[in-house]
N, CA, C and O atoms as a Maestro MAE file, in Angstrom:
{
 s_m_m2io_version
 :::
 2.0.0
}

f_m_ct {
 s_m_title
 :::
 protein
 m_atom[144] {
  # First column is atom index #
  i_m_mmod_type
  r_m_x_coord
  r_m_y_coord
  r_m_z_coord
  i_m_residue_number
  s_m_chain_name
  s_m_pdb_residue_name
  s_m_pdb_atom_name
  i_m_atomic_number
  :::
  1 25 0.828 -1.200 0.000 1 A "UNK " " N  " 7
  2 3 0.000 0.000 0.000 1 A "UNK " " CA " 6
  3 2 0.867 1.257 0.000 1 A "UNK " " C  " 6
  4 15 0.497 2.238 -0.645 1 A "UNK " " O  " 8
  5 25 1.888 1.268 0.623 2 A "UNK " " N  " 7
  6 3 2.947 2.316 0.666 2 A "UNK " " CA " 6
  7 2 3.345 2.678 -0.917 2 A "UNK " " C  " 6
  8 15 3.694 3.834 -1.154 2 A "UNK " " O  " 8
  9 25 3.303 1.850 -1.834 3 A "UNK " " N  " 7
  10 3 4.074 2.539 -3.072 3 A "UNK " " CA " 6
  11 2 3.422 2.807 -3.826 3 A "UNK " " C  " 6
  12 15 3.917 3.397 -4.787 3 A "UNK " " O  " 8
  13 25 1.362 2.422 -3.827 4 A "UNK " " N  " 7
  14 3 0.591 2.899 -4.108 4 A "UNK " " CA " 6
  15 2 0.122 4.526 -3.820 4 A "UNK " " C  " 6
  16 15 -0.448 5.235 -4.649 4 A "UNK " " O  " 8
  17 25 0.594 5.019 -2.136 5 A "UNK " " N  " 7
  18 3 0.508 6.186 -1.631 5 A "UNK " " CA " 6
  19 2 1.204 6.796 -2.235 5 A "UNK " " C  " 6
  20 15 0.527 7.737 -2.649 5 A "UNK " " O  " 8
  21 25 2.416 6.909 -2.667 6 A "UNK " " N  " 7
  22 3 3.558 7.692 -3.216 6 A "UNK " " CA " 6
  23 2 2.972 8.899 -3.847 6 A "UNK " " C  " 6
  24 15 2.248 8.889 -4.843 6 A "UNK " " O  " 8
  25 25 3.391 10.047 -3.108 7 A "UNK " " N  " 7
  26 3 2.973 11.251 -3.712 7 A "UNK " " CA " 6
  27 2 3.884 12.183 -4.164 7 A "UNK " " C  " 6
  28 15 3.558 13.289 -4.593 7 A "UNK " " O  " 8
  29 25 5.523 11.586 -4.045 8 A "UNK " " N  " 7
  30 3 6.365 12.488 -4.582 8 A "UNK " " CA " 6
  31 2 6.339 12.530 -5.883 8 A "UNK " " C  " 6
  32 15 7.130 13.429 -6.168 8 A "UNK " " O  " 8
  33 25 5.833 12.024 -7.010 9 A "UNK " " N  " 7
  34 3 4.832 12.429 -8.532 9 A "UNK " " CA " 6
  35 2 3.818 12.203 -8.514 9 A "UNK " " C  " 6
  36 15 3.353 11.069 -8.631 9 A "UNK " " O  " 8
  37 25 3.002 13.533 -8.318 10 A "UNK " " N  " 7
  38 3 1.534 13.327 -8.756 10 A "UNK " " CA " 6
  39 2 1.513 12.634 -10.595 10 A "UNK " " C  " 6
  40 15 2.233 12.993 -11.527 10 A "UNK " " O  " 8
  41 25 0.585 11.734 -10.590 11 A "UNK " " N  " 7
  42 3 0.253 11.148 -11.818 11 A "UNK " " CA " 6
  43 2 -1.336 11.704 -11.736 11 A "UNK " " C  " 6
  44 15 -2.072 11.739 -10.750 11 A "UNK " " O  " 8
  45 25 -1.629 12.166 -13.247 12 A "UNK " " N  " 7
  46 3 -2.739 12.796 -13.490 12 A "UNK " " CA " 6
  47 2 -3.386 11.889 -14.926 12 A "UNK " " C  " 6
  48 15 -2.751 11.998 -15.975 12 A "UNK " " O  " 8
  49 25 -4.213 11.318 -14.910 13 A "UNK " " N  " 7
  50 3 -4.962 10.469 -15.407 13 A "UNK " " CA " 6
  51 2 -6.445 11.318 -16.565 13 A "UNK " " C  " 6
  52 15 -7.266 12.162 -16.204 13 A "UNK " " O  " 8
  53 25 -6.298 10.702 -17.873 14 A "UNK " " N  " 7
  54 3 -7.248 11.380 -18.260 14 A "UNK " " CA " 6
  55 2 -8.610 10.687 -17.832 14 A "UNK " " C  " 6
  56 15 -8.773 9.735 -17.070 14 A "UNK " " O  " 8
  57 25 -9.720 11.576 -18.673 15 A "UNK " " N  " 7
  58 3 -11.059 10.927 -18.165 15 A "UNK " " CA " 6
  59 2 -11.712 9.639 -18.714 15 A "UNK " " C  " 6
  60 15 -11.389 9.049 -19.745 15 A "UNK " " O  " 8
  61 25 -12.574 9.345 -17.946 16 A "UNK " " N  " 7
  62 3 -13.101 8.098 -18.477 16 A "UNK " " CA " 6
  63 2 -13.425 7.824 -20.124 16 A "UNK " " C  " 6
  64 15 -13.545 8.897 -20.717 16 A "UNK " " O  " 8
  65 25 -13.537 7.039 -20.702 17 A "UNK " " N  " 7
  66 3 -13.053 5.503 -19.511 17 A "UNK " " CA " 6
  67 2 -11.753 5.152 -20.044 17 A "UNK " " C  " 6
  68 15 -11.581 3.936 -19.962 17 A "UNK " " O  " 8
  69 25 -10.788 5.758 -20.552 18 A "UNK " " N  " 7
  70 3 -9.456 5.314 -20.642 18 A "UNK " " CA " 6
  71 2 -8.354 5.758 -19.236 18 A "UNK " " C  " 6
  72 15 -7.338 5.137 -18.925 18 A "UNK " " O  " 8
  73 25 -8.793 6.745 -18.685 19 A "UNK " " N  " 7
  74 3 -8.406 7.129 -17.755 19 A "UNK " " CA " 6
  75 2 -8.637 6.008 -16.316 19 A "UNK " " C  " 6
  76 15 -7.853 5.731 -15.408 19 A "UNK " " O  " 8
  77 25 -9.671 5.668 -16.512 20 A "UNK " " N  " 7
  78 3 -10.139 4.564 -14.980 20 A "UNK " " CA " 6
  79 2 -8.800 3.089 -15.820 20 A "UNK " " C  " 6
  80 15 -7.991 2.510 -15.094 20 A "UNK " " O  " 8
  81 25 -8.883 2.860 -17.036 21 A "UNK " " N  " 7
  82 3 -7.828 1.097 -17.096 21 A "UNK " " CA " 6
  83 2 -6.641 1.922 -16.861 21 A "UNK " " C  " 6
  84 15 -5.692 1.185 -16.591 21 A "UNK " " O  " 8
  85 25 -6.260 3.389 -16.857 22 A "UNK " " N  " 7
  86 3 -4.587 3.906 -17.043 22 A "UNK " " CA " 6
  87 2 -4.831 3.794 -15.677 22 A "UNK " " C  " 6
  88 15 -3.865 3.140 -15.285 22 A "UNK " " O  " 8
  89 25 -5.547 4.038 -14.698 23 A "UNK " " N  " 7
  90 3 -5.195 4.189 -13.146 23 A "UNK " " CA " 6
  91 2 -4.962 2.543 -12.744 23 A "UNK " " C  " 6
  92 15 -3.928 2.037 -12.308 23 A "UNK " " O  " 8
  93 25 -6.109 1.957 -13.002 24 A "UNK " " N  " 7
  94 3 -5.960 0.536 -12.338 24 A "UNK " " CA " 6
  95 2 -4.396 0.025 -12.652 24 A "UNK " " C  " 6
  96 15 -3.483 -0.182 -11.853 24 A "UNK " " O  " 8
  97 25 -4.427 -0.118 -14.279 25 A "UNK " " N  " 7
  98 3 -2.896 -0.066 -14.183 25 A "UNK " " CA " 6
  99 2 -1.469 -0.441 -13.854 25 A "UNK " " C  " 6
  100 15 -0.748 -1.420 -13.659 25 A "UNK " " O  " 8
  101 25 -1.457 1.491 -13.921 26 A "UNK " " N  " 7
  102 3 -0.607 2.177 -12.516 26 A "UNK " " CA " 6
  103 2 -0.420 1.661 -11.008 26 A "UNK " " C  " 6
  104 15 0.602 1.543 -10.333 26 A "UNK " " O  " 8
  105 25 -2.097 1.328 -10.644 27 A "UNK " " N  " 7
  106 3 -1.615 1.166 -9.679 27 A "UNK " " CA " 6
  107 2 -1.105 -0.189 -9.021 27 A "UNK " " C  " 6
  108 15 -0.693 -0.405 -7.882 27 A "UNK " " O  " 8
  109 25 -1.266 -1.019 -10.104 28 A "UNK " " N  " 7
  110 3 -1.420 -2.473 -9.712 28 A "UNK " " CA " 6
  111 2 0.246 -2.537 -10.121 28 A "UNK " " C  " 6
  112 15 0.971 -3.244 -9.422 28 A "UNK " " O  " 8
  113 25 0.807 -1.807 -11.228 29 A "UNK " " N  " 7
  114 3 2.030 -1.765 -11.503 29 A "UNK " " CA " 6
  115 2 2.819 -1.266 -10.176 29 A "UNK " " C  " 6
  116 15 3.904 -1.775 -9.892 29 A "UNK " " O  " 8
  117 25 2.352 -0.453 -9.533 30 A "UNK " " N  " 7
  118 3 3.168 0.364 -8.486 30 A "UNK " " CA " 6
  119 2 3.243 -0.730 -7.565 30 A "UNK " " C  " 6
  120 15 4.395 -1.115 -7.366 30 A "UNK " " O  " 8
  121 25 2.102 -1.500 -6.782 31 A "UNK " " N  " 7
  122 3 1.951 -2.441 -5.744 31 A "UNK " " CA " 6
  123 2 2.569 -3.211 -6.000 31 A "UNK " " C  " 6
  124 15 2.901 -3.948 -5.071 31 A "UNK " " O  " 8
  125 25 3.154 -3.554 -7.520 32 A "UNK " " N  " 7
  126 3 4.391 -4.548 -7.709 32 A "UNK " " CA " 6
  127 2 5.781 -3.905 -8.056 32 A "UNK " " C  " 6
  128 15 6.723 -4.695 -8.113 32 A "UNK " " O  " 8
  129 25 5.961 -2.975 -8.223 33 A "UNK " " N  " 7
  130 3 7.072 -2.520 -7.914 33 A "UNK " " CA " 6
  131 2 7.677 -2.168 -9.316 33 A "UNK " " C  " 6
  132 15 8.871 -1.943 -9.511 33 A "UNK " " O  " 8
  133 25 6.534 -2.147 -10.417 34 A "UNK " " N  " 7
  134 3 7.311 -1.548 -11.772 34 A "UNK " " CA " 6
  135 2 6.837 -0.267 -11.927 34 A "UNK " " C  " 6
  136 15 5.770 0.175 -11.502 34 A "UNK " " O  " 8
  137 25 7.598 0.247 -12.493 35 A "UNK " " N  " 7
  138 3 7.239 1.640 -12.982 35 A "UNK " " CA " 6
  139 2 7.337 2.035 -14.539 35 A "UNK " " C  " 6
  140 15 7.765 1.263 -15.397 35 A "UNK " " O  " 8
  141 25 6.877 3.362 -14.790 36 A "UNK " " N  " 7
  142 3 6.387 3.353 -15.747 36 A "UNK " " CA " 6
  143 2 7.387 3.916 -16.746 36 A "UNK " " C  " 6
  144 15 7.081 4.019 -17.934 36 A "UNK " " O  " 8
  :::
 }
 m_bond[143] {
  # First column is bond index #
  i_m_from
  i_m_to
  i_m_order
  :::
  1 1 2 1
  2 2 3 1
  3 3 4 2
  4 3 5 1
  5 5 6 1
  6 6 7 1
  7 7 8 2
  8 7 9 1
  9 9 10 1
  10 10 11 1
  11 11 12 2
  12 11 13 1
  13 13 14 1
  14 14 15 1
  15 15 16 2
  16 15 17 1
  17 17 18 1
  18 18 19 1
  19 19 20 2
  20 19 21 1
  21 21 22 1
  22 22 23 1
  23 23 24 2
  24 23 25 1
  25 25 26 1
  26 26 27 1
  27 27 28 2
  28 27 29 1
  29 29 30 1
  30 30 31 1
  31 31 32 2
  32 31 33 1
  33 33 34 1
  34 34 35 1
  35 35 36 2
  36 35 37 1
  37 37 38 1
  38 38 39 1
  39 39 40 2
  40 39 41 1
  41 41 42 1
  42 42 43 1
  43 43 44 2
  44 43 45 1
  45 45 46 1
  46 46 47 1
  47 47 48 2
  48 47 49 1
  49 49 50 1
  50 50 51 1
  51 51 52 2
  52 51 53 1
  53 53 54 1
  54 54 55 1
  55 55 56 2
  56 55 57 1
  57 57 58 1
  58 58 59 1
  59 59 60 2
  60 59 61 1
  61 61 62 1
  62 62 63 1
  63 63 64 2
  64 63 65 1
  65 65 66 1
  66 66 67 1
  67 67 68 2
  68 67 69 1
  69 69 70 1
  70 70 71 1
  71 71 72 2
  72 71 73 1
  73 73 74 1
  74 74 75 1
  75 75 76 2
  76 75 77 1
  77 77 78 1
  78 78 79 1
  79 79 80 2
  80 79 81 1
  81 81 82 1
  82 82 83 1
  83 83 84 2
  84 83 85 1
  85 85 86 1
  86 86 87 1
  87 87 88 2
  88 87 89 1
  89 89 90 1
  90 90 91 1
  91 91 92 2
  92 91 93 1
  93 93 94 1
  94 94 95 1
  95 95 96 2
  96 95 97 1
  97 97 98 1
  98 98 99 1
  99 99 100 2
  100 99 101 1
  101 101 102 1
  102 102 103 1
  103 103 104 2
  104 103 105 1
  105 105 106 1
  106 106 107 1
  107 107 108 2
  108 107 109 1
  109 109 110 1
  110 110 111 1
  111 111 112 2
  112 111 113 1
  113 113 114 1
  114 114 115 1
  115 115 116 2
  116 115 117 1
  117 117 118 1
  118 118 119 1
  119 119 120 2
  120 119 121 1
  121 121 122 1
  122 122 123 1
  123 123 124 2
  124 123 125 1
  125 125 126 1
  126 126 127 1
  127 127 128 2
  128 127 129 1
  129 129 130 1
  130 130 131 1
  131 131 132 2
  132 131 133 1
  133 133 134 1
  134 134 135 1
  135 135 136 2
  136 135 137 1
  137 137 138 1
  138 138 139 1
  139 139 140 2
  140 139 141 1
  141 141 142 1
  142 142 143 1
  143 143 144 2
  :::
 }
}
């Protein structure tokens, strides 16, 4: 959950609905530890 919080880069996401699969993603990428 910690590398999901990460706020030292805000990431700004466009709007739906390509914006909601770019977040899921992100964030499922972050909780594993790749980046983008």
């Amino acid at each position: 959950m910690t590398r999901i919080r990460d706020l030292s880069e805000p990431v700004v996401f466009p709007v739906a609905p390509d914006g909601h699969s770019e977040h899921i993603r992100y964030s499922f990428g972050a909780a594993e530890g790749v980046t983008a």
